[in-house]
C-alpha positions as CSV (number, residue, x, y, z in Angstrom):
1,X,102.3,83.0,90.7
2,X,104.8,81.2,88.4
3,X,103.6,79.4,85.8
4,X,105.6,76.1,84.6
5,X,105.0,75.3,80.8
6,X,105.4,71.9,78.9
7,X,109.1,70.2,80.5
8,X,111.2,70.5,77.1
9,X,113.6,67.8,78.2
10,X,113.2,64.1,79.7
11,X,115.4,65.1,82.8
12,X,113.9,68.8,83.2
13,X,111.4,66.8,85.8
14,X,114.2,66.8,88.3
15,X,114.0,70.9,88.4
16,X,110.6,70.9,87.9
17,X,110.0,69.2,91.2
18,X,112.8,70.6,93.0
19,X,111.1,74.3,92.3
20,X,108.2,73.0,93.5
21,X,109.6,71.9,96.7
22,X,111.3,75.6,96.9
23,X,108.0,77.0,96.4
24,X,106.2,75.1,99.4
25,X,109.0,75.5,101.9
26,X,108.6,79.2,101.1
27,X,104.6,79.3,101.6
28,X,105.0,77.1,104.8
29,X,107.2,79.4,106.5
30,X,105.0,82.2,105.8
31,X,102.4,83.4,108.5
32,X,98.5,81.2,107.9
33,X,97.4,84.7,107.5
34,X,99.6,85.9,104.8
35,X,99.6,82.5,103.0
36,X,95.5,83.0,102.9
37,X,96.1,86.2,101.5
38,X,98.5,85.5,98.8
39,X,96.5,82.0,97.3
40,X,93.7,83.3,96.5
41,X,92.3,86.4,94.2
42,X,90.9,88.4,97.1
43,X,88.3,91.1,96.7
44,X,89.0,94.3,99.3
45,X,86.7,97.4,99.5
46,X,88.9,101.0,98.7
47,X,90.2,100.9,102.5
48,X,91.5,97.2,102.3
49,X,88.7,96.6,105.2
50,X,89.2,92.7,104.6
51,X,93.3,92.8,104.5
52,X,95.3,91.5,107.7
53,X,97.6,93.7,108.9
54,X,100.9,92.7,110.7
55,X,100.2,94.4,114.2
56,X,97.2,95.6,115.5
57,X,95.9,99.2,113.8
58,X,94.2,102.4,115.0
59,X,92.3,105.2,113.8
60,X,93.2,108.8,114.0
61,X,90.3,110.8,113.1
62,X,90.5,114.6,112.3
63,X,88.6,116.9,109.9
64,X,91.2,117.9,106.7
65,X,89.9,120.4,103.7
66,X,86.9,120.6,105.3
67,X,86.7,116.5,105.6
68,X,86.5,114.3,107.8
69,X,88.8,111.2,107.6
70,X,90.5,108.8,109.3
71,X,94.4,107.8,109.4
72,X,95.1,104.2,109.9
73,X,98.2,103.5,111.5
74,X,99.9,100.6,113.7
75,X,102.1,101.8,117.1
76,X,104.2,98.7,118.2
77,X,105.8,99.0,121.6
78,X,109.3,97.1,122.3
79,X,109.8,95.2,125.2
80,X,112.8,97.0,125.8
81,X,112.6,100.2,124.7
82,X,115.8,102.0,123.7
83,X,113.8,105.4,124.0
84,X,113.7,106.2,120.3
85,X,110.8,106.6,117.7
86,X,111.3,105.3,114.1
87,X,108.1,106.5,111.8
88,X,108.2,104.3,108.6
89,X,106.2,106.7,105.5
90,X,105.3,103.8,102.6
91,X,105.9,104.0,98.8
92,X,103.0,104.6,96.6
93,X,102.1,101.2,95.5
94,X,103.0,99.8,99.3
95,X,101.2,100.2,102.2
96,X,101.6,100.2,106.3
97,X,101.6,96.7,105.8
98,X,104.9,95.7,103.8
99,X,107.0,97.0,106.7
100,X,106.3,94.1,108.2
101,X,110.2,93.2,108.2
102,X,111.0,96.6,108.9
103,X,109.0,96.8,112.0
104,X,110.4,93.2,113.4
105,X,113.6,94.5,113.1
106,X,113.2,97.9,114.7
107,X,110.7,96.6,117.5
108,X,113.4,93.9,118.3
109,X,116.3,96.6,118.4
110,X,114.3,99.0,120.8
111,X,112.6,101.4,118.5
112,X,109.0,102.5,119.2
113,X,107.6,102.2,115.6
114,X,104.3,104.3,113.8
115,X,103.4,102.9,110.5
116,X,100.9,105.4,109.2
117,X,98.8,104.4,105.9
118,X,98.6,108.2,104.6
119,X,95.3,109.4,103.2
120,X,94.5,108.4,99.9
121,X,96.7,105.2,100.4
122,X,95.4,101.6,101.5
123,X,93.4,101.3,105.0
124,X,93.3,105.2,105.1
125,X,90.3,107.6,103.6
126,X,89.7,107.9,100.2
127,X,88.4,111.7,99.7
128,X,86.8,112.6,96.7
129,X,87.9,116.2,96.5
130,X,91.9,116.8,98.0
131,X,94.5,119.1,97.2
132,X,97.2,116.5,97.7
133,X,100.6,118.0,98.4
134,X,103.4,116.5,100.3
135,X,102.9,120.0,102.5
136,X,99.5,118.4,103.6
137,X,100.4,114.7,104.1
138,X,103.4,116.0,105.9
139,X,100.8,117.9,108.9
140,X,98.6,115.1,108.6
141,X,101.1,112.9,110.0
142,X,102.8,115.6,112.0
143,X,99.0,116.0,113.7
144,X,99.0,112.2,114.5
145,X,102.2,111.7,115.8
146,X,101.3,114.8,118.3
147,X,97.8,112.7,119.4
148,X,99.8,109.7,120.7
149,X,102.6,112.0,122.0
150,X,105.2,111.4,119.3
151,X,107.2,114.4,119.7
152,X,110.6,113.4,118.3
153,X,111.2,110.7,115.4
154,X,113.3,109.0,113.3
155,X,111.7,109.2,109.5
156,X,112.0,106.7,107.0
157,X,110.7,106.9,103.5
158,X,110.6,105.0,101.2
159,X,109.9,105.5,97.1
160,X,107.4,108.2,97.4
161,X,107.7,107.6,101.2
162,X,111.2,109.6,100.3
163,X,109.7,112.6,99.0
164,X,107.0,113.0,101.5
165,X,110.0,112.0,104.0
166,X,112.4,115.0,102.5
167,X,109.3,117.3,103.3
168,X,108.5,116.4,106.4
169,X,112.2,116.8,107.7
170,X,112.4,120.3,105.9
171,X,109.1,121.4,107.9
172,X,109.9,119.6,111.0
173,X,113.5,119.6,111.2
174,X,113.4,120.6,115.3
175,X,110.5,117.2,115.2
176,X,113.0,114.8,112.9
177,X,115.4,113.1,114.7
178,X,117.5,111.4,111.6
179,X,116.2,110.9,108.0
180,X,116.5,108.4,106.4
181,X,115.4,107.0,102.4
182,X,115.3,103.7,101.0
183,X,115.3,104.4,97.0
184,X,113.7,107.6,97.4
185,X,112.0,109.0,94.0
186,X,111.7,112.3,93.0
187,X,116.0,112.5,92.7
188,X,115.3,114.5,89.7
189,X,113.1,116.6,87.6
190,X,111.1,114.5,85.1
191,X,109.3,117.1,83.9
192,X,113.1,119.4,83.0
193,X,114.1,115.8,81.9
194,X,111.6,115.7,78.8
195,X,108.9,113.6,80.7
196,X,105.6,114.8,79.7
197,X,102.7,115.7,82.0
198,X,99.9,113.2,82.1
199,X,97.3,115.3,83.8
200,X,95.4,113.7,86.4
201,X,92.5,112.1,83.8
202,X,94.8,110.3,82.0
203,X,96.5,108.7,84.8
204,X,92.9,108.0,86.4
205,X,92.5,106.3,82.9
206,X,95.7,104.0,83.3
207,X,94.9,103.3,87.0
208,X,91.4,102.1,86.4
209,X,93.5,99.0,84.2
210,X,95.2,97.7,87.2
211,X,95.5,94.1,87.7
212,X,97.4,91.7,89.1
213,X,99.3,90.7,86.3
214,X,100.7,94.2,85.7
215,X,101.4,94.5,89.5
216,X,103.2,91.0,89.2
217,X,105.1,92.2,86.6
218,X,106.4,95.6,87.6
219,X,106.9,94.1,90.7
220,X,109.3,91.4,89.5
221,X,111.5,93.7,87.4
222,X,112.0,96.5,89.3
223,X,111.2,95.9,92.9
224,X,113.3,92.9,92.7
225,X,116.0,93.3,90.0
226,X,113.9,90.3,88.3
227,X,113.4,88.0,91.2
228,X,110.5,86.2,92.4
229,X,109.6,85.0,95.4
230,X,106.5,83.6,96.8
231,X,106.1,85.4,99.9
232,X,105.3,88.7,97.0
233,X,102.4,87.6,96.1
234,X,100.6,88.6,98.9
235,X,101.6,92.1,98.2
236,X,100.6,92.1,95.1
237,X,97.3,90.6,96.0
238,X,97.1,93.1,98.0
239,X,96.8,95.9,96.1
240,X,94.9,94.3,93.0
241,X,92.2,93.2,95.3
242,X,91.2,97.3,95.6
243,X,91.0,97.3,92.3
244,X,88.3,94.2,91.8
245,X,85.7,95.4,94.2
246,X,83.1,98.3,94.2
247,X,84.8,100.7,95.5
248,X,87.8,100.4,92.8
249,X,87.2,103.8,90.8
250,X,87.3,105.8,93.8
251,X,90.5,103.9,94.3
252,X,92.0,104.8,90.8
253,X,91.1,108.6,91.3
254,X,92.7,109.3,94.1
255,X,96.0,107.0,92.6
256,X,95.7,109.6,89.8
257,X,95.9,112.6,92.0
258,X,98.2,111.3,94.0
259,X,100.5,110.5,90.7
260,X,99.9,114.1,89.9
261,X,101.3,115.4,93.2
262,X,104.7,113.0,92.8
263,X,105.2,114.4,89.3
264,X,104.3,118.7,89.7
265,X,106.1,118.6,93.5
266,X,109.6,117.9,92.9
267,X,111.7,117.8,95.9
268,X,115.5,117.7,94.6
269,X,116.0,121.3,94.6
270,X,116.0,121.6,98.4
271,X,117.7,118.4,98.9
272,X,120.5,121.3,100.1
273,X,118.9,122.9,102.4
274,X,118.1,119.5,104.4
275,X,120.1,119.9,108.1
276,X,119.1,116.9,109.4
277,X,121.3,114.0,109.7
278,X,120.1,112.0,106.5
279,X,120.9,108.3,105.7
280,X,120.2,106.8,102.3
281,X,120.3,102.9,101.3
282,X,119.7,102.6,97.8
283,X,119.2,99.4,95.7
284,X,121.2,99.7,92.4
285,X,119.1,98.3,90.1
286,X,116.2,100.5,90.6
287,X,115.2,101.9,87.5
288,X,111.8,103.9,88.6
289,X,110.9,107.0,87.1
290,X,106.9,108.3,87.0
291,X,106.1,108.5,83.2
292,X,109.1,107.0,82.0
293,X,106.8,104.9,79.3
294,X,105.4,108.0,78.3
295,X,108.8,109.6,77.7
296,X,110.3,109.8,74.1
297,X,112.4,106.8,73.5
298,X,115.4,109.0,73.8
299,X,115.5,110.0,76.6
300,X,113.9,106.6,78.6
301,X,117.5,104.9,78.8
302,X,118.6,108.3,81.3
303,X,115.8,107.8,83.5
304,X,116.1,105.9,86.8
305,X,119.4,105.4,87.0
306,X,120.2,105.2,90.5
307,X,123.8,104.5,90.4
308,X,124.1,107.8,89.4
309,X,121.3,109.2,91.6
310,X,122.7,107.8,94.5
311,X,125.9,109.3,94.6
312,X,124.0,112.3,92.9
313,X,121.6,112.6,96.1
314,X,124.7,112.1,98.7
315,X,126.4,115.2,97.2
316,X,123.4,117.2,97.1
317,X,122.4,116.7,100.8
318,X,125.2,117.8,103.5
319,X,126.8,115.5,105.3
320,X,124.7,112.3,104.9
321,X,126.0,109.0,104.6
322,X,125.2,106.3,102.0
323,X,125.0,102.7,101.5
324,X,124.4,100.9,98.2
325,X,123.0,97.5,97.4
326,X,124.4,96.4,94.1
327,X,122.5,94.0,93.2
328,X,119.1,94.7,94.8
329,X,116.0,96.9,92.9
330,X,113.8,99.4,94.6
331,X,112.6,97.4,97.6
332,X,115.7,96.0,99.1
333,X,114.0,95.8,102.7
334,X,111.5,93.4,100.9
335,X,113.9,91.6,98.5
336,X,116.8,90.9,101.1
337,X,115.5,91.5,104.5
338,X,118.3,90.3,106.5
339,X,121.3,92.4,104.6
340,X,119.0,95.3,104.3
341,X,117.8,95.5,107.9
342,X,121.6,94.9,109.1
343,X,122.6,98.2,107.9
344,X,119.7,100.1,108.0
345,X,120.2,99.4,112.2
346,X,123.9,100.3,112.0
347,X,123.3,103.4,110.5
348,X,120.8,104.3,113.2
349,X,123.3,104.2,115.9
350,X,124.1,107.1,117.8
């Protein structure tokens, strides 16, 4: 949360206590479950047992690798039902749960929605031994949509929602309806870019440092082109609380694995061979890039520049259309919900 320092002059107490105001308006219009979330420093085992979802979830159970594991996922209904199937596919430090705009907005419109947590991620299994691959998470959630007789869908992705997104469509393009990304990653090469490879220990080394504050942080400057708002801090919360209880190595391990798969499985080079109707809404002030820390300083600045990947990704992918959010990071359906979900809905039309 914000912390206010020492008022340096006589009539800063006017702001002072008008950002204070700001702040409690914001945390009483948010949900009593949320707002107990987000005001305190919660402790959550490695499947976020003790975190609220939005909607109601399920369990899809199945046996992968020789495993058995479970698939958490939420299936709202609309009232009205336009006879249409959005499946939303989270980033990899967001979960089922921050579509919770996303789904409002889609239920409202007519969309059946699926919000799977993938394995590895949030309220889903945590295997100790995986071969991650966007290939497998792809028929994971190709499997589940089948057992609740999803046969057609709209994808979104976003971040490395994107990627597994772009795969999905490429396998299942007679299954995918319309793809669409919300600041994709992987729109180019890191490692043909200079990025060195981390290797799966070291990133299990960073992981296993995760806190709130860096969460906060990264959050704030690239989610949300340096904007704050209360109503984050449940999301951030959210994930640091895996990271304070027991179960937090196991956690951290499969973070570093799945960081691993993002980095080795590029999916630019087939962007043109995608033949499904593709949409992309991209936030222009995104700057992510996996390893761009670890990157020589010369070649950090070219990273994550997604004015240019944006127009870069339109070209490479027949036919599909794009719309741009200047002045928005790598969340926009979290940092402006209201201008994001407006166009993502008009480009969903028929």
């Amino acid at each position: 949360m914000p912390v206010f320092t020492r008022l340096a002059r006589p009539d800063a107490g006017i702001g002072f206590m008008r950002a204070v105001a700001g702040m409690s308006l914001a945390f009483a219009l948010l949900p009593a479950s949320v707002l107990a979330q987000a005001s305190t420093e919660p402790v959550y085992g490695p499947e976020l047992e003790e975190f609220k979802y939005p909607e109601p979830t399920q369990q899809y159970r199945f046996t992968s690798q020789g495993v058995d594991m479970q698939m958490t996922y939420m299936d709202v209904k609309p009232a009205k039902p336009n006879g249409r199937t959005a499946v939303l596919m989270h980033g990899k430090n967001f979960c089922g749960a921050t579509w919770d705009g996303t789904i409002k907005a889609l239920s409202q419109a007519g969309y059946r929605v699926v919000v799977p947590d993938q394995v590895g991620f949030c309220k889903s299994t945590k295997p100790r031994h995986y071969q991650y691959s966007f290939q497998q998470l792809a028929d994971n959630t190709r499997k589940l949509l089948a057992s609740i007789g999803v046969k057609k869908a709209i994808v979104i992705g976003h971040s490395t929602g994107g990627m597994l997104a772009t795969r999905y469509a490429l396998m299942y393009p007679e299954l995918t309806d319309q793809l669409v990304m919300i600041n994709p990653i992987g729109l180019e090469d890191w490692k043909n870019l200079g990025v060195p490879s981390l290797g799966v220990d070291k990133w299990y080394e960073r992981e296993l440092k995760t806190s709130a504050e860096r969460l906060r942080e990264y959050s704030r400057t690239t989610y949300y082109n340096g904007q704050w708002k209360p109503e984050y801090e449940v999301w951030v919360q959210m994930l640091a609380g895996m990271y304070r209880g027991k179960g937090k190595e196991i956690v951290a391990w499969n973070s570093a694995l799945i960081y691993d798969m993002i980095y080795t499985q590029p999916v630019i080079h087939e962007f043109p061979l995608i033949r499904t109707p593709t949409f992309l809404l991209m936030g222009l002030k995104d700057t992510t890039a996996i390893g761009k820390d670890a990157a020589p300083a010369e070649i950090r600045p070219k990273l994550g520049n997604y004015t240019v990947l944006a127009q870069q990704t339109k070209q490479a992918i027949p036919g599909s259309k794009l719309v741009t959010f200047p002045e928005m990071g790598h969340a926009p359906q979290m940092q402006e919900p209201a201008q994001f979900h407006k166009a993502l809905l008009e480009g969903l039309v028929r």
